[in-house]
PATISE-92259 format. One record per residue: residue in three letters; x, y, z of N, C-alpha, C, CB in turn. Coordinates in steps of 0.02 Angstrom, whole numbers, plus 50000, padded with zeros to 5 digits. Glycine has a CB too. Example, Ala and Ser with C-alpha at 12.3 -4.5 7.8 and 13.67 -1.06 7.14 Angstrom:
// PATISE-92259
ALA506604971650390506154977550390506604983550390505654977650452SER506424988850354506844994750357506455000250394507044997050286
// end
This chain:
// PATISE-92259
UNK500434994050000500005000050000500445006150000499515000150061UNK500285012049952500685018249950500465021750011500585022649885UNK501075027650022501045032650068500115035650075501645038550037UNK500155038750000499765041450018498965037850040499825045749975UNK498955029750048498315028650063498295026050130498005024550015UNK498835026850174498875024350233498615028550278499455022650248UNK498205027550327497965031050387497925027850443497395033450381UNK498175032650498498385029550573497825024250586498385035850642UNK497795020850638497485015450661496795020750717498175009450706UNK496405017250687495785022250752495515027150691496305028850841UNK496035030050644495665035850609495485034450548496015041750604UNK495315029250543495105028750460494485032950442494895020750436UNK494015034350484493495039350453493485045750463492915038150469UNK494145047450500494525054950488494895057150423495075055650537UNK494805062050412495065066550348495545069750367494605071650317UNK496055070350329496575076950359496465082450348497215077450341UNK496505088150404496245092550430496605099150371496395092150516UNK496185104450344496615109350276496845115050330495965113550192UNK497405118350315497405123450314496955128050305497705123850291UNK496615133250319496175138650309496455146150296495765138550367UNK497195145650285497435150250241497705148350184497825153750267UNK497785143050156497855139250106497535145150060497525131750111UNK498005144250006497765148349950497715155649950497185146449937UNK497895159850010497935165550020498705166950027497525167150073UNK498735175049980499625175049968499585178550050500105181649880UNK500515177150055501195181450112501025175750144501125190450164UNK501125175950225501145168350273500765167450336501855166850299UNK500735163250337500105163450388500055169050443500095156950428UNK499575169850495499965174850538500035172050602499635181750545UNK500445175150654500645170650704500155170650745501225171950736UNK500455166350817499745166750888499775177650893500225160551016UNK499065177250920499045183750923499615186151016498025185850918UNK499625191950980500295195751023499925197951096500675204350974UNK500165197751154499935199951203499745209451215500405196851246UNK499405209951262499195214551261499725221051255498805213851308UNK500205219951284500725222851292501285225051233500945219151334UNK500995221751175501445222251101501885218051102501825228551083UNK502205211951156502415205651134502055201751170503095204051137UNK502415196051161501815190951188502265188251252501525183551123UNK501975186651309502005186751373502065192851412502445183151387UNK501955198851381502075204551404501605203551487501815210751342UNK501815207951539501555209251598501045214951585502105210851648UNK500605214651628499845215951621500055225551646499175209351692UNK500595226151675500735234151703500955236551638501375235751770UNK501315234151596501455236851541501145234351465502085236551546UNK500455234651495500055233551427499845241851390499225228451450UNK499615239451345499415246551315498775248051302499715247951257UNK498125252151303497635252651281497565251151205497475257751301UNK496865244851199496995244051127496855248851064496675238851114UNK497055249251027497085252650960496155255350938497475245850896UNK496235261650932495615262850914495195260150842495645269450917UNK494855255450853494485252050787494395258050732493635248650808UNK494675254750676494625259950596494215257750559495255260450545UNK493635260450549493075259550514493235262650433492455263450556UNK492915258850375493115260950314492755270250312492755254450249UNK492895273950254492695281950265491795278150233493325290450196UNK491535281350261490835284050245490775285850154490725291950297UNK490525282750109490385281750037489745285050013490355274450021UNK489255286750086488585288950044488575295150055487885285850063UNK488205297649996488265304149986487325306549991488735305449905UNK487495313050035486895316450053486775321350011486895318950114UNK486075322350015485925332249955485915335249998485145335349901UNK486345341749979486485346550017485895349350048486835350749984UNK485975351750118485655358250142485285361050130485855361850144UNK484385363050129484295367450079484435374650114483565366450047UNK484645381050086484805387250081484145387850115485005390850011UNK484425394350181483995396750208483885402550191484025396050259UNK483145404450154483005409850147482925415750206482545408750115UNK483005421950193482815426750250481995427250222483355435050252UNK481745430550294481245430050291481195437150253480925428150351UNK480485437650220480265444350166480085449050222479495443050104UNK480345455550210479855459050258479115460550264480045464050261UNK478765463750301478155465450253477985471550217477635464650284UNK478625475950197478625480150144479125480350099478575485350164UNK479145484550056479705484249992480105490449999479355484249910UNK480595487650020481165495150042481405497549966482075492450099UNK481525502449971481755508249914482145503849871482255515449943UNK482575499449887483115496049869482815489249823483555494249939UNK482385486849864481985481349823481255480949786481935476749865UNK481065488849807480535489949738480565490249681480265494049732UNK480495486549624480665489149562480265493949521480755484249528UNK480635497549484480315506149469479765504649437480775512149417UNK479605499549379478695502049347478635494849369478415504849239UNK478505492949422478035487149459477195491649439478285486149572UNK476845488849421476205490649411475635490149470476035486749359UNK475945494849515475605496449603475105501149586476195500649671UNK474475498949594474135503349599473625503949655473925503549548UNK473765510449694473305508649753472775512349730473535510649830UNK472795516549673472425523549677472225523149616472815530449693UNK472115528649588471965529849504472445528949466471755536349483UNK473035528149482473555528249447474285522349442473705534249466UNK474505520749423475005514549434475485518449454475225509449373UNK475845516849524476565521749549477275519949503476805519549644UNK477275522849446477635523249391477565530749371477415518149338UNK478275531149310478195535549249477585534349234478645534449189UNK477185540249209476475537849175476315539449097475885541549215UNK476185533949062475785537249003475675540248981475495537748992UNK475225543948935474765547348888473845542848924475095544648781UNK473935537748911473465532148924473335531049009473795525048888UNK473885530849021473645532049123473555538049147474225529849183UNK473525545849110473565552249120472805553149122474005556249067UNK472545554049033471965552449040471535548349087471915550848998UNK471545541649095471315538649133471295539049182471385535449130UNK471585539149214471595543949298471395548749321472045546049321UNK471325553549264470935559949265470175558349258471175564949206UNK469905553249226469415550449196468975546549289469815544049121UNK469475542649293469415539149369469085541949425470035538049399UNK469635547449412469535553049465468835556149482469945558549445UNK468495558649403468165563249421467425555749446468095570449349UNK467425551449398466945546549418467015545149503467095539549372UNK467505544149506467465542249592467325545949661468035540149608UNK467375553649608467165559149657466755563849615467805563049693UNK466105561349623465625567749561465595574749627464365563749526UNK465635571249679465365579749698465895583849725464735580249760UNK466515580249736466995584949713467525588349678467085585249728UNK466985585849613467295590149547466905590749502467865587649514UNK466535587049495465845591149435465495595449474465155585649397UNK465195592949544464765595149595465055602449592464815590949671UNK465655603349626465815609449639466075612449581466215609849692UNK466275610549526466285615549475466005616249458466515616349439UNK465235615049467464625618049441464255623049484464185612849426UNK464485620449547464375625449617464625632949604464865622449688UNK465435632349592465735637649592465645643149532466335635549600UNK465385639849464465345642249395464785645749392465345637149345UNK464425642649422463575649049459463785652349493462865646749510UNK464105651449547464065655949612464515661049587464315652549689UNK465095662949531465305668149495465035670349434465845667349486UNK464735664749390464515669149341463755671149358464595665749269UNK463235669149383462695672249391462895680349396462325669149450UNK463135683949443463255691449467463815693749401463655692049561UNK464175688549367464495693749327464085691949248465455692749328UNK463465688449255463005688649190462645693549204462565682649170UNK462425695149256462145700049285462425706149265462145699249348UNK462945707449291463325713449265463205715849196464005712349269UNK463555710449151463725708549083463225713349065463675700549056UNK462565710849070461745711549052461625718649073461185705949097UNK461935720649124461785727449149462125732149096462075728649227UNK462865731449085463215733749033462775734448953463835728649033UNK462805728848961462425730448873461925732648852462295725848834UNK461425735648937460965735848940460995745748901460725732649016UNK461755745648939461895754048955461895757948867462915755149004UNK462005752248823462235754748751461615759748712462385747248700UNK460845757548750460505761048700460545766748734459835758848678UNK460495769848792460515778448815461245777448796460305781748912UNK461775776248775462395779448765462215780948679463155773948788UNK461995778048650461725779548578461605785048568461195776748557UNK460885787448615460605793748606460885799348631460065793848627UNK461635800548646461875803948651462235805748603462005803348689UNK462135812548587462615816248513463135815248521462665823848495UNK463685818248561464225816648580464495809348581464225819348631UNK464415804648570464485796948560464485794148513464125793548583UNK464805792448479464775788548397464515783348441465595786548336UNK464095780348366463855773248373464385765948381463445772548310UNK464995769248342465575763548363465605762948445466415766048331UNK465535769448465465875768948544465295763448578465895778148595UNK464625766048568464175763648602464155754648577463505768648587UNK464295753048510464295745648512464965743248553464275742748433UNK465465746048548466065744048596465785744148666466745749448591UNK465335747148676465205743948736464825737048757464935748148763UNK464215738348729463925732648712464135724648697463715734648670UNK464785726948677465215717548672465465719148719465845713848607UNK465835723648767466055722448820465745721048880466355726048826UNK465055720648871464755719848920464385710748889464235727548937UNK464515709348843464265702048842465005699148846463765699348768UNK465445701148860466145697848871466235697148951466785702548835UNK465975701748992465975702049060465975694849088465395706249085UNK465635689049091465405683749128466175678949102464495680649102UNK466445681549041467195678249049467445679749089467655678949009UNK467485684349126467965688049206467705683349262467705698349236UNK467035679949257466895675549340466985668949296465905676549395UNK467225666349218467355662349221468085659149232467065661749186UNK468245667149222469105666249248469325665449315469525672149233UNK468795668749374468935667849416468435659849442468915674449445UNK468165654149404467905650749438468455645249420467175650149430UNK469025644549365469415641249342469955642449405469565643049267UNK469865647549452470435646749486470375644849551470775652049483UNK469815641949584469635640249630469645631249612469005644449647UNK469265631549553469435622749533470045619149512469075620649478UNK470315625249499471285620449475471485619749545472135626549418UNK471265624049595471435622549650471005616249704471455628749672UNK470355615249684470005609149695470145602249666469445610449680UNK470275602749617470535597949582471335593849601470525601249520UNK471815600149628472385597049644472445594249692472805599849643UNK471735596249729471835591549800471385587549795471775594749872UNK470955584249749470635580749739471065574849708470165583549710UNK471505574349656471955571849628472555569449679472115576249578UNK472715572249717473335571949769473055565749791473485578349833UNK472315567249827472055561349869471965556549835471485561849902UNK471565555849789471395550649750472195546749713470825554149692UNK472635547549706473265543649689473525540849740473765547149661UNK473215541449796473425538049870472775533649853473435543849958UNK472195532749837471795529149837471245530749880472055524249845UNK471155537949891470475539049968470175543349911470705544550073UNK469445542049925469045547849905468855553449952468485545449882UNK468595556149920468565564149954467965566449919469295570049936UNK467405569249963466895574849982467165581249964466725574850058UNK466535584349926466485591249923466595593749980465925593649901UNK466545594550047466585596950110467405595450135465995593150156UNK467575590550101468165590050129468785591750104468205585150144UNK468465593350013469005597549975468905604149980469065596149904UNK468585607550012468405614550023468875615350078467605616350039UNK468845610150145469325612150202469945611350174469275608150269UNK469905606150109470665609550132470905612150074471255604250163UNK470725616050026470945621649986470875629250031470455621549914UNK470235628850068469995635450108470805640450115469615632450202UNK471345636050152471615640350194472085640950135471855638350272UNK472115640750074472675641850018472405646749963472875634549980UNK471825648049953471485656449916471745660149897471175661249947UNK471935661649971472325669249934473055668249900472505675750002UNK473225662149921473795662649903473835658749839474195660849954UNK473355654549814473135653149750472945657749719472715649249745UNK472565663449731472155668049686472845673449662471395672549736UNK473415673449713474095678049699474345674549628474775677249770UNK474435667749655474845663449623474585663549517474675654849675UNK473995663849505473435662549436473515670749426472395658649453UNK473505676649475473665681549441474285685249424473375684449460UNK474565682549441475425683349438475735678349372475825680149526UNK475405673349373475565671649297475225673149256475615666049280UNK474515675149255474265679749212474505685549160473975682049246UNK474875688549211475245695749220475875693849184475405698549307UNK476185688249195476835688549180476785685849117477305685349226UNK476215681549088475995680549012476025685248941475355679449019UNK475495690048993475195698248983475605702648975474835701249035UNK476075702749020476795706449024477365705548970477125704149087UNK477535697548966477885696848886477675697248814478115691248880UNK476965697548832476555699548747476635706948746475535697448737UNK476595711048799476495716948791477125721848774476155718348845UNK477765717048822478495718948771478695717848736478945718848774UNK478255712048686478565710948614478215716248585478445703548575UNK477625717248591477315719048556477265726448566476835715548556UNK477645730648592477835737248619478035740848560478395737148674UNK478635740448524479195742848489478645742448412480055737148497UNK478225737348382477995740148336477385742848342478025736848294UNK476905743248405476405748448423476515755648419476225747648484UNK477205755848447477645762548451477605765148374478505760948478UNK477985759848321478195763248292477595764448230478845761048282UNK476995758948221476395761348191475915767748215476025755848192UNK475765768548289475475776648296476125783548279475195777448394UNK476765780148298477165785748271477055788748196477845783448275UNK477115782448188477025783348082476405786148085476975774548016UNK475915785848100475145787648078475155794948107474455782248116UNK475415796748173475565803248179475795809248129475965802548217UNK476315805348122476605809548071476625809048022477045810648071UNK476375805147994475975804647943476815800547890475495814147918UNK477165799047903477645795047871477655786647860478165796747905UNK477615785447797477545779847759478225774447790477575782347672UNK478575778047793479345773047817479225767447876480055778847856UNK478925774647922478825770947994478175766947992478775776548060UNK477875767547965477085764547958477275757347939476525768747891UNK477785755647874477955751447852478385747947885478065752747807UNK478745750747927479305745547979478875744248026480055749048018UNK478365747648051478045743248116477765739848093477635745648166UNK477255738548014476845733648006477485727948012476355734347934UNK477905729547977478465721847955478605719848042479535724547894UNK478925723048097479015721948153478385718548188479235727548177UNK477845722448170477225718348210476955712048187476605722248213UNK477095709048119477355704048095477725696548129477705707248064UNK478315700848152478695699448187478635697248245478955702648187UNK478265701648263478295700548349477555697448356478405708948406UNK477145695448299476685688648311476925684748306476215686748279UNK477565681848272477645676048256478025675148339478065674748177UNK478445680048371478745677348425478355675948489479255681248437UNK477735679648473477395679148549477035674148545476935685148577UNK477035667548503476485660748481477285659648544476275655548363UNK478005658148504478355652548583478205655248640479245651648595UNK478155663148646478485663848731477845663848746479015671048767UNK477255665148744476615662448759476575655348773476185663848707UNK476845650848738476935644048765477245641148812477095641148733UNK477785645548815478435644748832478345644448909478925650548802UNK478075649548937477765653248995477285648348997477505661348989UNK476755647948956476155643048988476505634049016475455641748907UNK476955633248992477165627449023477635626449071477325624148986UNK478165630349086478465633649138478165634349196478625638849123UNK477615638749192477235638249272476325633649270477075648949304UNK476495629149232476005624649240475915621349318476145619549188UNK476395621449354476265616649414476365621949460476775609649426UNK475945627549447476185631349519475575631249559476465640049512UNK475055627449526474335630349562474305621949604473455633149489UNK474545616749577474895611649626475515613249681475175606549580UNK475755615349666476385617049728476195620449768477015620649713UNK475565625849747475225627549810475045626349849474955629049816UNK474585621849825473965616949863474345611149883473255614249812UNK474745606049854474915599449874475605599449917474975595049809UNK475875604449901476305606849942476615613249983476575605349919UNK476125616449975475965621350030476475627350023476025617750105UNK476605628049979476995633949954476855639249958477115634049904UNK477395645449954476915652949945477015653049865477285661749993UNK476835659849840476885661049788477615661049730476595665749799UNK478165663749800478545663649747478865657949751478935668849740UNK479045654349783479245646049778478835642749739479225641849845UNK478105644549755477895638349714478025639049630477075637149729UNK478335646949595478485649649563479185643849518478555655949602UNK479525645549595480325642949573480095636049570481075644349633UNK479615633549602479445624649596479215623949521478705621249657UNK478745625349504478695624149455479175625549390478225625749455UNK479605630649404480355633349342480475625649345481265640149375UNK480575623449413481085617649402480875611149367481335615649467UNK480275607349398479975604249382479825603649310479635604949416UNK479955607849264479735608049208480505611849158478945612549216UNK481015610749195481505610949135481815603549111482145615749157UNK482355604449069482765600749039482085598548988483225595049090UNK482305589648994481975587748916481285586848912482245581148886UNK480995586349010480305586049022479905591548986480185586449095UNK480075596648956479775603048939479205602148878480395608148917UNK479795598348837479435597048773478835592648781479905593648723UNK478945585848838478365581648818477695583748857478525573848833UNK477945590448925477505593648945477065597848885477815597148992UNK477365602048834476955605548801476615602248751477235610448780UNK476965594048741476535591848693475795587948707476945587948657UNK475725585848766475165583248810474745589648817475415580048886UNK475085595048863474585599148869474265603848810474775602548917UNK474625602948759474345606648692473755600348654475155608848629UNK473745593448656473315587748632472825587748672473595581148629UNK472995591748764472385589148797471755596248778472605587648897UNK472215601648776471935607448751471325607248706472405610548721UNK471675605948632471285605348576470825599948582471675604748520UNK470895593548633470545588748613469845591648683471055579948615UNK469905595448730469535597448771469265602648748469775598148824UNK469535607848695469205611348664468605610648631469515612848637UNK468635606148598468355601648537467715599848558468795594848519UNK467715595948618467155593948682466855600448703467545590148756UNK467015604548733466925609748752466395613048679467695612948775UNK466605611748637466345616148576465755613148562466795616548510UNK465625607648558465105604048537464475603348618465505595848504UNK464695603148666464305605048689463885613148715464465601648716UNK464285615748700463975624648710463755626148653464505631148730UNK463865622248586463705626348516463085627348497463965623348459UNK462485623548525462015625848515461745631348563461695621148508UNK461965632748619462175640848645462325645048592462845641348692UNK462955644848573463375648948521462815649348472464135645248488UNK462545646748444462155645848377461525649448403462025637148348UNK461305650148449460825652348486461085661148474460825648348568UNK461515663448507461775668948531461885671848444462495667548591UNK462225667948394462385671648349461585672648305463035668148310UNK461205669048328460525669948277460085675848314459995661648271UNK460445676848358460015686148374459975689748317460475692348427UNK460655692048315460735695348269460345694548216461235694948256UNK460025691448197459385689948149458765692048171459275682948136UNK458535690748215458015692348235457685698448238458035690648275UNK457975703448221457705709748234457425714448295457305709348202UNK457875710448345457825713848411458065719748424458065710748454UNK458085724548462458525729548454459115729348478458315734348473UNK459615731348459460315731948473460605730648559460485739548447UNK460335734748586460305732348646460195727548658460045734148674UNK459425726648667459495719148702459695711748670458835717748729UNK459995712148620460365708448582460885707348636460565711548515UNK461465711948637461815711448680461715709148751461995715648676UNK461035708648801460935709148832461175701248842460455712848838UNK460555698648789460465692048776461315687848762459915692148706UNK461425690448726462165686848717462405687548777462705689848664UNK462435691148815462795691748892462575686248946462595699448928UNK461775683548925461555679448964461825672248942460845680348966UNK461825669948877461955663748822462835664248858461785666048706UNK463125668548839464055666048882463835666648956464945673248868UNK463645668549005463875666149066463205658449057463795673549145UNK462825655449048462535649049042462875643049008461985649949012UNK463225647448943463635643948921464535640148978463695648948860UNK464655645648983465325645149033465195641249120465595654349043UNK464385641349143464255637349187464495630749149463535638049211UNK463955629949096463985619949078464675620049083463695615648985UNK465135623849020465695620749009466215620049060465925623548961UNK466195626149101466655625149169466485618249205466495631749227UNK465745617649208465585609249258465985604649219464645605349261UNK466025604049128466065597649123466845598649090465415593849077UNK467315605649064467885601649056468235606549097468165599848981UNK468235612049148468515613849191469005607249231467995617449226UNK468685602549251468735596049304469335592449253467825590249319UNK469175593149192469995588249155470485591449152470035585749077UNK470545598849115471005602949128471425603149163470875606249135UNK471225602449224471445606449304471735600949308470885608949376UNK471275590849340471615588649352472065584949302471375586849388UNK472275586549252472805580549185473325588049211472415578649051UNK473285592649239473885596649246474165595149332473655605549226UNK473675593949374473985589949435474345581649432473365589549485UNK473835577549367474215571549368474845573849315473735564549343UNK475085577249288475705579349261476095580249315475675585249220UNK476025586149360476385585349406476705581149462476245587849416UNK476265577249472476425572249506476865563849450475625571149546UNK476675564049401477315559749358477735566449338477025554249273UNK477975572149351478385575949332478755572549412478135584649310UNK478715573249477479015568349527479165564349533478895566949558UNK478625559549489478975553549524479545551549458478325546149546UNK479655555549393480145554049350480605557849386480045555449276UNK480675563649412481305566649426481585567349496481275572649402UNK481095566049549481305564649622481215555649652480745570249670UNK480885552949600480585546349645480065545649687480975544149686UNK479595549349661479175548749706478715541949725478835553549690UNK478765539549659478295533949686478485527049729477985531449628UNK479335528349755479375525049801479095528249886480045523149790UNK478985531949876478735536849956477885533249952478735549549944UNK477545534749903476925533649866476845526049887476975535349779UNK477195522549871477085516549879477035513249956477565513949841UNK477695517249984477755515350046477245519650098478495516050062UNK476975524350081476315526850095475895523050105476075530250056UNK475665520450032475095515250047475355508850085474745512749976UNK475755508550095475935501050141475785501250208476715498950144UNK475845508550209475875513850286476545512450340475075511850343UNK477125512450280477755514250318477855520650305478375510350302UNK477555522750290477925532150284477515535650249478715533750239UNK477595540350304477155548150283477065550750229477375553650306UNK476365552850204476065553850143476465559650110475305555250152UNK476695559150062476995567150014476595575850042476645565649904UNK475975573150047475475581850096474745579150108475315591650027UNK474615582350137473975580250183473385579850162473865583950231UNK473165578850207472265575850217471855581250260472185567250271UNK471285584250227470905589350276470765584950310470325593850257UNK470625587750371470345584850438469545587750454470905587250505UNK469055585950493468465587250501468735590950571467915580950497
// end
């Protein structure tokens, strides 16, 4: 029998026992080492065992999410953006339009009839009645001025239109009580509050006089540059007719020429310049001559132009309105003259037809006028100071309104 089939006596149904590193490379490893780092080491000079090394960590987490800050509950100057379309009021707190100008003006008067048709119909009686009155008294005066020898009949009809022109003087003065109703009607309403006739009266009341300074002082200063252009060839046409010389007769006509064509700009020029003074009064409480220099400012550089081109479209296109509703007045007034009344009370009559006429029209386009020249002013701010971040933060009610609120 060979080596390899021999097995001890007793173990024939024993197997020989494998290795269990068999087949694994380097060499086996030895008995393990005592605590001490050799083996029989003494138990005083053992060592604490080795801190267990775990493989690194393989799984991967999603990040963190980012903690937002919390929003405040308003929009600071810094994080409002400029034409966000905020509207608390009639108006979006932006640059405005052509299309949000109108409309806001439009808003306005719907949301407050009685204080702005109401009272410009209030105020358009309560001045022209006494100066139709007048008017009527005047034209009344033309037939005894007739029958006087001493009186040409030219003189006596010159009076007679001046006395049906009269009720334009209380319609001038009822336009200046409503540009001033209107701006504080408009102020409020772009904050978003309506407002009572009673409550736009308190609070224009205490600004009158200093409105009524303010409308005659640019009047004057209108009046004043037509009257120095137009000086030098007045001069020099009665000179010529005096003296009867053809030279001078002929240089003033060519100069007066002249000085029509220049007084169409500075007539404009001036009318848009102190467009916002009858607002700076009222909305911001100005005297006369600041609110003067407020408005110079407000209305230079390149704003000038698109100021005169709005307020010259809103003009003609309010004209236009204006015309069609008084014209059967007008058509009324010019068909006297047919009738065969007498001269007088022709005039009388025409004196009554313009102040009835200038009531309607003051109620119904007095109120656009006035306010498309307060909502100018106020996008004349908020393009050149920012206003409609104050505006905004107004309505949030972090900060104090641009000017006030009558109080009861």
């Amino acid at each position: 029998m060979s080596d390899q089939g021999w097995s001890a006596p007793g173990s024939a149904s024993r197997r020989p026992e494998q290795d269990p590193y068999a087949g694994h490379p380097g060499p086996p490893p030895g008995p393990p080492a005592a605590p001490g780092g050799y083996p029989g080491a003494p138990a005083s000079q053992q060592s604490p065992p080795a801190p267990q090394q775990y493989p690194p960590h393989q799984q991967q987490y999603p990040p963190a999410p980012q903690q937002v800050p919390q929003q405040p509950p308003y929009l600071t100057p810094q994080q409002l953006p400029r034409y966000a379309d905020f509207r608390p009021g009639i108006i979006p707190l932006r640059p405005l339009t052509l299309n949000d100008l109108f409309g806001g003006v439009f808003r306005a008067v719907r949301g407050n009839v009685g204080a702005t048709v109401g009272l410009a119909a209030l105020t358009s009686t309560v001045f022209l009645v006494p100066f139709t009155a007048l008017g009527a008294w005047v034209s009344s005066q033309e037939r005894s001025i007739t029958l006087e020898e001493s009186v040409s009949n030219d003189t006596a009809g010159l009076v007679g239109t001046l006395g049906s022109m009269v009720p334009s003087i209380g319609s001038w003065f009822s336009a200046i009580l409503l540009a001033g109703f209107l701006a504080y009607v408009i102020g409020q309403a772009v904050l978003g509050r309506k407002v009572t006739a009673g409550e736009t009266w308190r609070g224009t009341i205490s600004r009158i006089w200093a409105l009524a300074g303010a409308t005659v002082l640019t009047s004057l200063a209108i009046i004043g540059t037509l009257a120095l252009i137009m000086a030098i060839p007045l001069v020099l046409l009665i000179g010529g007719g005096t003296s009867g010389s053809d030279g001078t007769i002929a240089a003033g006509f060519g100069l007066l020429l002249l000085a029509l064509v220049l007084a169409v700009p500075a007539t404009l020029f001036l009318w848009t310049r102190l467009a916002f003074v009858t607002s700076s009064v009222i909305l911001e409480n100005l005297g006369v001559g600041r609110a003067f220099a407020r408005s110079w400012q407000l209305t230079s550089g390149s704003g000038f132009w698109r100021l005169l081109g709005i307020r010259l479209l809103a003009s003609i296109m309010i004209g236009i309105v204006g015309s069609l509703i008084t014209s059967p007045l007008a058509i009324i007034a010019f068909a006297l003259a047919f009738t065969g009344i007498p001269l007088d009370q022709m005039y009388v009559w025409q004196a009554v037809v313009t102040g009835v006429s200038g009531i309607i029209g003051g109620a119904i386009t007095t109120p656009i006028t006035a306010g498309l020249d307060a909502l100018l002013y106020v996008d004349s701010r908020i393009r050149r100071e920012g206003l409609d971040v104050q505006l905004v933060q107004t309505a949030q009610g972090t900060a104090a309104p641009p000017w006030s609120r009558a109080t009861a």
